[in-house]
C-alpha positions, 0 to 999 in steps of 0.5 A: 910075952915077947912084945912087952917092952919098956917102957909101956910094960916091964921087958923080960918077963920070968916066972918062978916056981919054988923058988927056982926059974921056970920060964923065962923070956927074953923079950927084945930078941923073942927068946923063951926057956921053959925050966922044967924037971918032969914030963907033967911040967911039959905037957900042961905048959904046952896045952894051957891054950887048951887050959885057957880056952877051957876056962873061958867058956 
């Protein structure tokens, strides 16, 4: 995500969840912040590699 920038593709790239922020990035200085209240939020943001490989076959 950090290689999106204008102009080709919009720069700073956020997601939401309910309302609230949940990752968000910072692309020209390859920063990211993963908002999250519980461990579960976690976990399957740092195995969707796992998730998008799983998916894919």
């Amino acid at each position: 995500m950090h290689s999106w920038v204008q102009p080709d593709l919009p720069e700073d790239l956020s997601f939401r969840k309910s309302e609230e922020l949940w990752l968000v990035n910072t692309s020209h200085e390859a920063l990211s912040s993963l908002v999250a209240n519980n461990k579960d939020d976690v976990d399957k943001f740092l195995n969707i590699r796992d998730f998008i490989e799983y998916h894919k076959k």
